[in-house]
N, C-alpha and C positions, 0 to 999 in steps of 0.2 A: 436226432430225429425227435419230431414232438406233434401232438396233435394240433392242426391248426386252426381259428377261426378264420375261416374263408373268406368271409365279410371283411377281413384286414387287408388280404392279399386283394387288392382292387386295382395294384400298379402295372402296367406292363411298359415293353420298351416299344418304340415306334420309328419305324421307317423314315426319315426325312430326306434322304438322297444315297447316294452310292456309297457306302458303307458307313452313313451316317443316321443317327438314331438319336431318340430322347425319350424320357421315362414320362407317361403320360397317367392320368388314370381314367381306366379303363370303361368304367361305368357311366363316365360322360361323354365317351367319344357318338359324333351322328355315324350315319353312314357316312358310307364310305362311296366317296365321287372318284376317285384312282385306283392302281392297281398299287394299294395300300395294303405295305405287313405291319404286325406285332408281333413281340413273342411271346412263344407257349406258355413261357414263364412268367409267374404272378406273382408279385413283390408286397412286402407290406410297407416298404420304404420307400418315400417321396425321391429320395436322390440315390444312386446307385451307390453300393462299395463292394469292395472287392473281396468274394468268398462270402457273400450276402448269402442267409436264410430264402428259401424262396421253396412257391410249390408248382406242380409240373399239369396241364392240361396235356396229357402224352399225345399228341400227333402223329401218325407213322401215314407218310407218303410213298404212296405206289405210284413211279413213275417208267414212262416210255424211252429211257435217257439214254437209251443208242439208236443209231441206225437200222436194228435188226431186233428190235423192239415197236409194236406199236398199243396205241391204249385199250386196246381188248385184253392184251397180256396182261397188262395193271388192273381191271375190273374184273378182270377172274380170281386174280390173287386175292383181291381186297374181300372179295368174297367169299374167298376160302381160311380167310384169315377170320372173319365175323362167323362161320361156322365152326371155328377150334374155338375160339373165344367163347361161346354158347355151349360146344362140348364140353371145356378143361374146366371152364371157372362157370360155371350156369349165367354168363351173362346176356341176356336179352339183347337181341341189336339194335333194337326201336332206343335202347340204350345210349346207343355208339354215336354220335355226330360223323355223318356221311357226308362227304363233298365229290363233288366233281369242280375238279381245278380250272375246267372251261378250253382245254388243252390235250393236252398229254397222260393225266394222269387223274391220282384218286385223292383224299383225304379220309381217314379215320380218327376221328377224335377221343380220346378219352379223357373225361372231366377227371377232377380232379377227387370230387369225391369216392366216384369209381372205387379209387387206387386209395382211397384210406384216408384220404386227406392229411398225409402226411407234410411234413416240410422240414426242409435239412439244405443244407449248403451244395448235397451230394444227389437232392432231387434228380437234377438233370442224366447223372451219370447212373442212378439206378433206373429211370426209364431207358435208358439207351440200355441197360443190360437185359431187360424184359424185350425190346424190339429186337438186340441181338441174338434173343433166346430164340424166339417163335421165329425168325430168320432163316437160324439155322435148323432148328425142327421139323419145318415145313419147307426147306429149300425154296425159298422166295423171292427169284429173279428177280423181282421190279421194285422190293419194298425198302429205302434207302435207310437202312444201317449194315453197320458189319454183319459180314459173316462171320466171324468167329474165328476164323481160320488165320494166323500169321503166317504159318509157316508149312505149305499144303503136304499132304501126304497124297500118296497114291490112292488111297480109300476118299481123302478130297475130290479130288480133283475126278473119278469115278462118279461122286456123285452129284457134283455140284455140274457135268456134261450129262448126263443125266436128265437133271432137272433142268437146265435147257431145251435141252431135247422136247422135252412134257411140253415147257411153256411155249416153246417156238417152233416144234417141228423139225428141228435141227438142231447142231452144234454152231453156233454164230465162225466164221473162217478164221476170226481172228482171235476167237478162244481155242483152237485147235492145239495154237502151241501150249505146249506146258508151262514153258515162260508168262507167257502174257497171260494166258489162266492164271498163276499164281499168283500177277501182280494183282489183276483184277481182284482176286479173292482177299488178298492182305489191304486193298488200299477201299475196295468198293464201302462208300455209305459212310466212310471216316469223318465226313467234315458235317455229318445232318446232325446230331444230338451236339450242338455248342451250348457254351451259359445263356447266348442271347441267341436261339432259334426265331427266326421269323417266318412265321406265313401268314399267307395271303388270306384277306378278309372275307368272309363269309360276303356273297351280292357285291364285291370288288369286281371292277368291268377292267378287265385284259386291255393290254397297251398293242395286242395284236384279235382286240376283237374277238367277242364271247364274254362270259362274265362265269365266274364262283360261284356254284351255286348248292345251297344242301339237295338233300335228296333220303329218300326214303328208304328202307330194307327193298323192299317192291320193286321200287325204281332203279335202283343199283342192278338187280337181278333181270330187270326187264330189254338191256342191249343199248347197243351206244345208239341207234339211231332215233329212239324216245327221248332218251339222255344228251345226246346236241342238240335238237329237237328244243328240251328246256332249258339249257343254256343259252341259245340263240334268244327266246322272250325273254330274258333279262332278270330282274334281281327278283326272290319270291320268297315266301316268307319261309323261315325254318319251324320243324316241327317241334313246340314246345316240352321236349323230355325232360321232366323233373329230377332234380340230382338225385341219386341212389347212391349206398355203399354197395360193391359188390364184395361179398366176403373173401371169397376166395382168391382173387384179382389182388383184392388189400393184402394176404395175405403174401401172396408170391411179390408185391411192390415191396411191403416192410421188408422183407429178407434180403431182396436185393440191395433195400437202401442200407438195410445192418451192414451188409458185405463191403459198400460203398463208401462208407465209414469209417469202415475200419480199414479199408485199403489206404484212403487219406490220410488219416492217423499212423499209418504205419508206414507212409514215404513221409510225414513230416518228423517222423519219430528217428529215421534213417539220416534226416538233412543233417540234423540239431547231433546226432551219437546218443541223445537222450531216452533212457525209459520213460513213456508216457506214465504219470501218476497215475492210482486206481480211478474209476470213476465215483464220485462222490452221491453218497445219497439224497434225493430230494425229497423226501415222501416223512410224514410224521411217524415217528415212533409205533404207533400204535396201527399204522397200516402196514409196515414192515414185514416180513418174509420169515422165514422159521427162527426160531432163539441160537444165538451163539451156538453153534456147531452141530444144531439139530439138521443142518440143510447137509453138511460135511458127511453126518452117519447115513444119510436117507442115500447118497450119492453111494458112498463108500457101500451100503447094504446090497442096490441094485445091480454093482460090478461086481460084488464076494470078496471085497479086498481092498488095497490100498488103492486111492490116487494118483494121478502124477501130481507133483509139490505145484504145478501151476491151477490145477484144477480144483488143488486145496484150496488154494488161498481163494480163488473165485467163492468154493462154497463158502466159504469163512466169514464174505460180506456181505452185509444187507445191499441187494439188489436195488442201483437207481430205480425211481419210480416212472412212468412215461417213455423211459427209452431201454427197458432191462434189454431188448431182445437178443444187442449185441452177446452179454452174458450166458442167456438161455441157449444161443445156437453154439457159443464154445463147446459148454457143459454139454450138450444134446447131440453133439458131431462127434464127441469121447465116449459120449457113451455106444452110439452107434458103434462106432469103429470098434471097441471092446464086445462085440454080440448081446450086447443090453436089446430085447427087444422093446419095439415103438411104447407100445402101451407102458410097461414096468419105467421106461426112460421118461415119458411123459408124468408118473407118478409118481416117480424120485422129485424130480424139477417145480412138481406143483408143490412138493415138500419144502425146499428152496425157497421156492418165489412170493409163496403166500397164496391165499384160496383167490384173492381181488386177479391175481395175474392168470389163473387157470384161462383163458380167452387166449392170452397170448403166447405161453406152454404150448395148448394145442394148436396153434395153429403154424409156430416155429417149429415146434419139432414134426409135427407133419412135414412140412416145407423140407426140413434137416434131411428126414430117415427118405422120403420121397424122390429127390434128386442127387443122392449120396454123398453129400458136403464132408469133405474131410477135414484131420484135426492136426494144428500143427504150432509150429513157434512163432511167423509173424502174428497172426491173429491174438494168440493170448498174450504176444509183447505190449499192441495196441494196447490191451485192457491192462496193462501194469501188473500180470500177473505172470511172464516167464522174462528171465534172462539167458544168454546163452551158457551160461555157467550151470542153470539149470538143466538144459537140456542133456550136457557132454553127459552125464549122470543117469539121464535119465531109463529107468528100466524096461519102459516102453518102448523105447525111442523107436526098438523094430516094427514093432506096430502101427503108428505113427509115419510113413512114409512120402506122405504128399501134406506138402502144406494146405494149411485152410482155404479153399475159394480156391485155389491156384491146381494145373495143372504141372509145375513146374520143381524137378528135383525132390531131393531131400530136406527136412528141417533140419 
């Protein structure tokens, strides 16, 4: 992950027929005379490759896509989602890029600086993990990603009839079984965050009549029959919102995309048998993180005691510059899990990282100690700092119980 010049990423992909596409840039395209997509994603390369760098304009579509849904249930959600978004992270909606799809449903956009303006290979899959978060937080019938859910539980499948219920008044007949409840919950929204998402263009005129059209905080809240009302006059202009970072937003995107990353790295680490090498430093000498083993004592002070031997070796090196976070959330997920509280854990790690990274300390280990990220052996395998040989030994290992990011078994 790295920060990107925006101005680079100008490429996108483009719609030319039934699942046919080509990389265009974006900055010269006119309007749009068809019911023309591109996608969300924003390229700095002319010609595509495969497991290309790229950054994410996050989109999250609220749509009416059963029978026993219609588009008032998607503009209440989209609505209720631009009020958490305002609550959790202070993001202004005048912020948000608002559509009405001219149809069935909603758009939400978030630029791309929003979210940090990050760029990584794994962009796409840490927006899908931020849309599958607020998903499932806010039980959001109509907004198409996962639920989260693979494999339902009774406490599922409780609340997810429920949340039906809210949105529609009922339990739809055909989620009543528990069967089809659960396929619904494991399969809904799987195929909307791909590498190549397309949607539909902003003032793009519908091949069944109506047009895409933005819309305002105001107008979103003002009822569908203002709202077809403006889609019926045709294409108008969208409200000029200047990119902003949102701090908080950036915050919970970097983590996700650290997670994203090092999930990749650790099924490509699996394919190969091979320990991924450390991460290499990129930063000059002189901007570097505490001296040989001053990071190892600061770590070692704040728990009362030894290490695990993976968490040594992480203290042990100067921290990459531009992408430490991976690092910072291993070291900051151990420490949690050891009852280091927030603050003393954020001050160990500014000890590590160097005074230049204190920005990014606090706002991963916020993110860490906040949503209870635990600590485990894939995650520090990624970083070339555990092997299983390490772990058999290990005298934590009891405390240590769920893998990193993962709800799944033992390390």
């Amino acid at each position: 992950m790295e920060r990107a010049d925006l101005r680079e990423y100008r490429y996108r992909d483009r719609q030319i027929g039934r699942s046919r596409w080509r990389r265009i840039d974006a900055t010269a395209l006119p309007p749009p005379r068809c019911e023309e997509r591109v996608s969300m994603q924003r390229f700095a390369a002319a010609r595509p490759v495969r497991g290309e760098v790229h950054v994410v304009d996050l989109t999250l579509d609220f749509d009416a896509h059963a029978d026993w849904l219609d588009v008032e249930h998607a503009r209440r959600e989209a609505l209720a989602l631009l009020v958490h978004l305002e609550r959790v992270y202070g993001l202004p909606p005048e912020a948000v890029g608002i559509a009405y799809t001219g149809k069935a449903g909603f758009h939400l956009a978030l630029p791309a600086p929003l979210l940090g303006g990050w760029a990584s290979p794994e962009a796409t899959a840490a927006a899908k993990a931020l849309a599958t978060a607020w998903r499932a937080e806010m039980r959001l019938v109509t907004l198409d990603a996962p639920t989260g859910v693979r494999q339902a539980t009774a406490d599922d499948r409780r609340g997810w009839r429920q949340a039906l219920a809210n949105a529609t008044g009922h339990v739809p007949p055909p989620l009543d079984d528990d069967a089809a409840l659960d396929r619904w919950l494991a399969r809904s929204g799987a195929s909307f965050f791909t590498r190549r998402r397309l949607i539909r263009r902003l003032n793009a005129p519908r091949a069944d009549g109506g047009w895409k059209i933005p819309l305002t905080p105001d107008e979103l809240a003002g009822g569908m029959e203002r709202i077809r009302a403006l889609a019926a006059a045709g294409p108008r202009a969208a409200a000029g919102a200047r990119p902003v970072v949102c701090p908080a937003l950036a915050d919970a995107y970097a983590t996700a995309l650290a997670a994203a990353e090092a999930a990749a790295a650790a099924r490509a680490a699996a394919a190969t048998g091979a320990l991924p090498p450390p991460r290499p430093p990129r930063h000059p000498p002189e901007l570097g993180g505490a001296a040989a083993g001053d990071g190892e004592a600061a770590l070692r002070a704040a728990i009362g005691g030894d290490l695990p031997v993976c968490a040594a070796r992480l203290a042990r090196r100067p921290p990459p510059s531009g992408g430490s976070n991976p690092e910072i959330m291993a070291l900051a997920s151990m420490l949690r899990e050891l009852g280091v509280a927030e603050a003393d854990a954020a001050a160990a790690l500014r000890r590590w990282g160097g005074a230049w990274r204190a920005e990014s300390v606090a706002s991963v280990t916020r993110a860490v100690y906040a949503h209870g990220y635990a600590f485990g052996y894939p995650f520090m395998r990624t970083l070339g700092a555990a092997t299983r040989a390490d772990c058999a030994d290990c005298p934590f290992r009891a405390q240590f119980t769920r893998c990193w990011g993962t709800r799944r078994g033992r390390t």
